[in-house]
C-alpha positions in Angstrom: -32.0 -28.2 -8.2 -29.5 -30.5 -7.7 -29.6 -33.0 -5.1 -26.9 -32.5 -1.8 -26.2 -35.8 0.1 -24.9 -35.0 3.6 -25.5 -38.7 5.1 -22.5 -40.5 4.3 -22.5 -41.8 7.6 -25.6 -44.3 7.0 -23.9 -45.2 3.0 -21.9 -44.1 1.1 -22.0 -43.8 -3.1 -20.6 -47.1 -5.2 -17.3 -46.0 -6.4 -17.2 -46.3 -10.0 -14.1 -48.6 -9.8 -15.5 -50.6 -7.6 -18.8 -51.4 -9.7 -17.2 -51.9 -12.7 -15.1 -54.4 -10.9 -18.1 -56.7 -9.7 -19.9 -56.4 -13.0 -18.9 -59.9 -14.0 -20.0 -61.2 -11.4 -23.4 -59.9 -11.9 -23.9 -61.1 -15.3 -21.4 -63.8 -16.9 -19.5 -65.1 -13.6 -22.5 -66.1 -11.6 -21.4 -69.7 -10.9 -21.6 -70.9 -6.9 -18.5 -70.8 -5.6 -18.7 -73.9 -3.7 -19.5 -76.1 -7.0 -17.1 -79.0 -7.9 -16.7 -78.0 -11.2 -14.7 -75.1 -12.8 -16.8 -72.5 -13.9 -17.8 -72.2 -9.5 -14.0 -73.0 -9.0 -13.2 -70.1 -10.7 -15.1 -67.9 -8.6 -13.7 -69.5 -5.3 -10.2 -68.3 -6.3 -12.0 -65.0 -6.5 -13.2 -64.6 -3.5 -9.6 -66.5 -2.0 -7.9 -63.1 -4.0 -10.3 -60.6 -2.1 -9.9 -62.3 1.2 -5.8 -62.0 0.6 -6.3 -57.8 -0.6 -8.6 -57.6 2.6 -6.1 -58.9 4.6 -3.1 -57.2 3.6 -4.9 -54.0 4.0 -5.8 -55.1 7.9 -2.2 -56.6 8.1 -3.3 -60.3 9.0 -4.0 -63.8 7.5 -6.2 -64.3 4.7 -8.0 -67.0 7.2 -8.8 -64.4 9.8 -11.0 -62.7 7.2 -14.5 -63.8 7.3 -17.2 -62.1 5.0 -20.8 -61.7 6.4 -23.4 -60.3 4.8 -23.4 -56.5 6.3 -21.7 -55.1 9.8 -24.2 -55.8 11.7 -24.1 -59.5 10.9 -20.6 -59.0 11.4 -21.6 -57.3 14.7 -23.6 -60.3 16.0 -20.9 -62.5 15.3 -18.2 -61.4 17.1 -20.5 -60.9 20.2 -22.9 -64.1 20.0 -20.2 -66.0 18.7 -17.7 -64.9 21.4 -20.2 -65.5 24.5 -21.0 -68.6 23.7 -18.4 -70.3 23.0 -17.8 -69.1 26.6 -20.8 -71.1 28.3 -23.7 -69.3 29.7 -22.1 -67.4 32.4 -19.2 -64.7 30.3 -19.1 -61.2 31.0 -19.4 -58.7 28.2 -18.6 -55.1 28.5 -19.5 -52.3 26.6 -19.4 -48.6 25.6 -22.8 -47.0 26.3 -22.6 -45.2 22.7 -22.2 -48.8 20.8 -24.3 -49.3 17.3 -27.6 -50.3 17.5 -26.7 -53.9 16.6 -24.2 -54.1 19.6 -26.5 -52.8 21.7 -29.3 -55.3 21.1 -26.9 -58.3 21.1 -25.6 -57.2 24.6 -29.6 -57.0 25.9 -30.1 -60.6 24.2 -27.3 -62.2 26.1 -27.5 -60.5 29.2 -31.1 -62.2 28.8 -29.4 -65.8 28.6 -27.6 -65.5 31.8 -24.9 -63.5 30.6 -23.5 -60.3 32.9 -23.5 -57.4 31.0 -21.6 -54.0 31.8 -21.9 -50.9 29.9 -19.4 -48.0 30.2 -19.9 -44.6 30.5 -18.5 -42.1 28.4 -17.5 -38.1 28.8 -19.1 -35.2 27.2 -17.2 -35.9 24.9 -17.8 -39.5 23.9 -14.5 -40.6 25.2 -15.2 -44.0 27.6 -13.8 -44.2 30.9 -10.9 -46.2 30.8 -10.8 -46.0 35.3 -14.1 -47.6 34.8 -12.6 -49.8 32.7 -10.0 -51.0 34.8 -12.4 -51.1 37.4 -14.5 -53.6 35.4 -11.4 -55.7 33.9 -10.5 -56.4 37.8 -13.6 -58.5 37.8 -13.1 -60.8 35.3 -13.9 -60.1 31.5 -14.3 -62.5 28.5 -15.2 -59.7 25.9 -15.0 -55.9 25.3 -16.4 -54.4 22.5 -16.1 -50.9 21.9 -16.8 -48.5 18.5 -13.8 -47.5 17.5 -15.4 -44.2 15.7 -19.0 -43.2 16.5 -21.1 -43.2 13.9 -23.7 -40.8 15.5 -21.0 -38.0 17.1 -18.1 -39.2 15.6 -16.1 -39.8 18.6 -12.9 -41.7 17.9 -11.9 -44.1 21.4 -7.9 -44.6 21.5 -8.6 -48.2 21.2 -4.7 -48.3 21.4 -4.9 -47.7 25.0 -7.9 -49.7 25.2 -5.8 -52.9 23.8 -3.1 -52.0 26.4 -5.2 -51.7 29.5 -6.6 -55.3 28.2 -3.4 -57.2 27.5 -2.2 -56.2 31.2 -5.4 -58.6 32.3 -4.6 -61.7 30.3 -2.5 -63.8 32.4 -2.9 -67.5 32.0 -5.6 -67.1 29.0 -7.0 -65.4 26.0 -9.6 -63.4 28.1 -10.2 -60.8 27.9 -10.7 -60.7 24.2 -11.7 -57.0 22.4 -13.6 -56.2 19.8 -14.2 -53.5 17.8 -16.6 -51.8 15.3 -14.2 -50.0 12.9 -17.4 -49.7 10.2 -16.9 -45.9 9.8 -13.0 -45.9 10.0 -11.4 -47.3 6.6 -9.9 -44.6 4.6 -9.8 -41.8 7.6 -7.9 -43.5 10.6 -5.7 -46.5 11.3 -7.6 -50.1 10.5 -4.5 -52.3 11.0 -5.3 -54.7 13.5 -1.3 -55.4 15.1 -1.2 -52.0 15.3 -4.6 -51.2 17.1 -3.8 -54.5 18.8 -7.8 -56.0 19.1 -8.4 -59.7 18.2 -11.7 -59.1 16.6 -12.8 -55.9 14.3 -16.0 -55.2 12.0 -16.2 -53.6 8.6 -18.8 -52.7 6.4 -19.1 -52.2 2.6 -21.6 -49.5 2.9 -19.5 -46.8 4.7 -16.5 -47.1 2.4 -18.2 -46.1 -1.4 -18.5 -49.8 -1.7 -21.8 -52.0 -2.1 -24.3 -52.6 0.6 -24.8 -56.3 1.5 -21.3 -56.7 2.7 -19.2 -56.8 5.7 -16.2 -58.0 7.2 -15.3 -59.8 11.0 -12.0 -59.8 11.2 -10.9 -62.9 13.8 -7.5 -63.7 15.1 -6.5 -67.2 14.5 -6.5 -67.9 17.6 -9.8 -66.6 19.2 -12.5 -69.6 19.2 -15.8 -68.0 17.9 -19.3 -70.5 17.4 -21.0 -70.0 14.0 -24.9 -68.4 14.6 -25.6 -69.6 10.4 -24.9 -73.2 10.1 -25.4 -75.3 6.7 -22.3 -75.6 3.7 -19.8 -74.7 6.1 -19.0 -71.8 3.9 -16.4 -68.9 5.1 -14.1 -71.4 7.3 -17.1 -73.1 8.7 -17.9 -69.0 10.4 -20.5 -68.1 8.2 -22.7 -70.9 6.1 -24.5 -69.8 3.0 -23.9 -69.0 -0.6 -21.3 -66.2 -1.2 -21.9 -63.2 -2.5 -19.1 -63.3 -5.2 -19.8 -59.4 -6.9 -20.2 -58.0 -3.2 -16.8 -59.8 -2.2 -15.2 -58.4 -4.8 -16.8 -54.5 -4.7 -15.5 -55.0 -0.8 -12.2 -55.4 -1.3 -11.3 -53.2 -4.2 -13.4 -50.2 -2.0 -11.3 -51.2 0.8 -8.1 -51.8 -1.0 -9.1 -47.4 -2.9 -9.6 -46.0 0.9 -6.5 -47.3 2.3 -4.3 -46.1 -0.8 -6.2 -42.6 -0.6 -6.2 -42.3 3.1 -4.3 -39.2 3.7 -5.4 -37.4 1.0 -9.7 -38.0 1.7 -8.8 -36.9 5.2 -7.4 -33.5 4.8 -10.0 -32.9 2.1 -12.8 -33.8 4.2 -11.4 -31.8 6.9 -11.0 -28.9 4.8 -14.4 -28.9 4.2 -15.9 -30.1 7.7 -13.8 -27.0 9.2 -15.5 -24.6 6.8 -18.8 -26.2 7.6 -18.6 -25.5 10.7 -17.0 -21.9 10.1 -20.1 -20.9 8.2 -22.3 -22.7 10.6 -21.1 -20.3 13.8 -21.3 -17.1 11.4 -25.5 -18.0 11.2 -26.4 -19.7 14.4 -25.1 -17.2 17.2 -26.0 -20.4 19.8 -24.8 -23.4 17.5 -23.3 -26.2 19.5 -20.9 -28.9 18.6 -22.0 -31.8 20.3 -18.7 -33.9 21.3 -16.2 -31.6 19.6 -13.1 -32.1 20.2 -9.8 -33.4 18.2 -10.9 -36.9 19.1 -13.7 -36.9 16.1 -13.8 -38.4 12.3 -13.4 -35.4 10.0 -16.5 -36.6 8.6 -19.5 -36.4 11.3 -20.2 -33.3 12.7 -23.4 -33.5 15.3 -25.3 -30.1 15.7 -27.3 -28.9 18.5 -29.7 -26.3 16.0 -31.1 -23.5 19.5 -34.2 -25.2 19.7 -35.3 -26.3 16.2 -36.8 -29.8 16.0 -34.2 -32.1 14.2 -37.3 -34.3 12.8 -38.9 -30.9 11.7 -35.3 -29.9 9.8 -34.4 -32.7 8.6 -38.3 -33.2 6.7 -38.0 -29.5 5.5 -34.4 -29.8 4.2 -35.6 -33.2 2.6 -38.4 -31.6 0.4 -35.5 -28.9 -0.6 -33.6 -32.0 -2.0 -30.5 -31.8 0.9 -30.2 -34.8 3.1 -29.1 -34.7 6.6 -30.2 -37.0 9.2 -31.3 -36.9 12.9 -29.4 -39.5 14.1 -28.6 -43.2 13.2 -30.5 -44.5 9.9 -30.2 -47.7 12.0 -32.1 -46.6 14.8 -35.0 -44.9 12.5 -37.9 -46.5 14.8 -36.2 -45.1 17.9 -38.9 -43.3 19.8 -37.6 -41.7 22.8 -34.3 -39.8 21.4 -31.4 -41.1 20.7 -29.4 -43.1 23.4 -26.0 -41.5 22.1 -27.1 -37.6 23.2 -28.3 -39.0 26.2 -24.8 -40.7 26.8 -23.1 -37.6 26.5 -25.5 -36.1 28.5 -27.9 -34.2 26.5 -31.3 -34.2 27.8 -34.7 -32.8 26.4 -34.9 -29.9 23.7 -30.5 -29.8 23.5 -31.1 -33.8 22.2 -34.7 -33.2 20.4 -32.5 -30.1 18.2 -29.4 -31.7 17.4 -28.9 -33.4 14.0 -26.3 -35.3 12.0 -24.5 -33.7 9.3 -22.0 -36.3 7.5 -19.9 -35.7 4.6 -17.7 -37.3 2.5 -15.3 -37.2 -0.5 -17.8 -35.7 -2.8 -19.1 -33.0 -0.7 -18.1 -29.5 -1.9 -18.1 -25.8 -0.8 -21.1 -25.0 -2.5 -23.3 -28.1 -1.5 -22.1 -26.2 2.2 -23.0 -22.7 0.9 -26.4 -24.3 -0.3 -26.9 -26.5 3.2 -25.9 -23.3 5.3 -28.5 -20.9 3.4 -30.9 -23.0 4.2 -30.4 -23.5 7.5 -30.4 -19.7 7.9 -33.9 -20.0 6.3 -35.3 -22.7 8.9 -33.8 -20.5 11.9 -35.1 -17.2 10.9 -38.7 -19.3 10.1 -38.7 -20.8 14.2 
């Protein structure tokens, strides 16, 4: 049987555009980009030409594009680099549903002296922007908030967000806001004047693009200290070697997304809503965790009536369909995952809910094939 993928939330299939475009750089075109001479020359124009696509698909500069090695270094960047530049002493708020690698930057810092506040968020996912306010009346030097959830799918109006900020900065930059956009290229606004934040993250992996690749987008004029020093590579931001073929795969997957936009989103939605549909019509007491309009068409989060994700997710596995029970970046997470708990789901509603993620490959039948064997697993507990 063939195999279904339903985890596009944790990656995504290499586009076949996109591959063929960083095949030279994987064979003939393998000089270091930093070199003197011309055959590395060449490849620093490269990588100048996917800064300049990445950025007109963000609407900025092509220096406030700064290519890390995956999201979550981009992740680490914004927030160490941020904080401390800022001395020992900033403030750094977050959502209480952030990605893992937000989360364990925030616990690091608040370790170093830093204050650290973490928002609460609705049943929904949605975070509240009273406590917010609340919070921003204190004194602020960085908020970082997911833009869409990669667990739940939750999408913040990080519009509003930007607005409640910009009514805080009087006499300075501060607060600044950040956001991790890694799951919203080609399904939901990514242009940073519009969204107004001064720092966003990007990953190749979530957009059909290669792994090993991410982006930190960093307005000009935000200050932000390097955590990898060495070559001075990436604007002095991000030392090392670069990754020419990954560079290259990122921007033409990013530059495909944004010119397919509209059309991936109604087809995904087409198909999430039957999904669902189907779901209802075989699991009287299926529930929708954080279902509202405010969600990615791709990520729907399922409370299963008491059957063990870990249990369905093993048994679907060995049947060669691939779900997930939360995020592949929490795998060693041993006490449920923080995101349920956010939203307030506690014990066997949390333990029973998994992540069903889908993307611009899935089809009707892999759904038919998903939902008959779901049937299977509930009529089995």
């Amino acid at each position: 049987m063939k195999n279904i993928y339903l985890d596009y939330a944790a990656a995504t299939p290499m586009d076949a555009r996109v591959l063929k475009k960083m095949m030279p750089y994987l064979r003939g075109n393998f000089g270091n980009a930093s070199s003197a001479h011309k055959f590395g020359a060449k490849n620093r124009e490269v990588i100048e030409d996917a800064r300049r696509i990445v950025a007109e698909q963000l609407g900025c500069r092509s220096s406030e594009i700064i290519f890390t090695s995956s999201g979550t270094e981009a992740n680490n960047l914004a927030l160490s680099g941020i904080m401390n530049n800022h001395g020992k002493r900033g403030h750094l708020v977050i959502s209480s549903i952030e990605h893992k690698s937000i989360m364990a930057v925030a616990n690091r810092l608040e370790q170093e002296g830093h204050k650290v506040t973490k928002l609460k968020v609705d049943r929904l996912g949605l975070v509240n922007l009273k406590e917010l306010a609340s919070v921003l009346d204190k004194g602020v030097t960085l908020v970082s908030i997911i833009y869409a959830n990669n667990e739940i799918g939750t999408i913040q109006n990080i519009k509003v967000i930007a607005d409640l900020i910009k009514r805080y900065k009087k006499h300075t930059n501060y607060p600044l806001l950040h956001i991790d956009a890694c799951q919203a290229p080609g399904l939901i606004e990514i242009n940073v004047n519009k969204l107004g934040v001064d720092l966003m993250t990007l990953n190749g992996a979530k957009i059909y693009g290669p792994k090993g690749v991410g982006v930190l987008y960093r307005d000009i004029n935000v200050n932000l200290s390097p955590m990898i020093l060495g070559g001075g590579q990436e604007m002095g931001m991000r030392s090392g070697t670069e990754n020419v073929a990954a560079i290259v795969g990122f921007a033409e997957a990013l530059k495909n997304a944004e010119q397919t936009r509209n059309i991936n989103y109604k087809k995904i939605l087409i198909i999430k809503n039957y999904l669902i549909k189907k779901l209802f019509s075989i699991i009287p007491k299926v529930v929708i965790n954080a279902d509202s309009l405010y969600m990615l068409p791709t990520i729907i989060n399922v409370c299963m009536d008491n059957i063990s994700s870990e249990r369905l997710v093993l048994s679907l596995s060995k049947k060669g369909i691939y779900i997930s029970s939360g995020s592949a970046c929490a795998i060693n997470e041993d006490i449920g995952s923080y995101v349920l708990r956010a939203i307030g789901l506690r014990g066997q509603e949390a333990e029973s809910s998994v992540r069903i993620s889908i993307g611009k490959h899935t089809t009707k039948h892999e759904i038919d094939v998903l939902v008959n064997a779901l049937k299977t697993e509930y009529l089995r507990k």
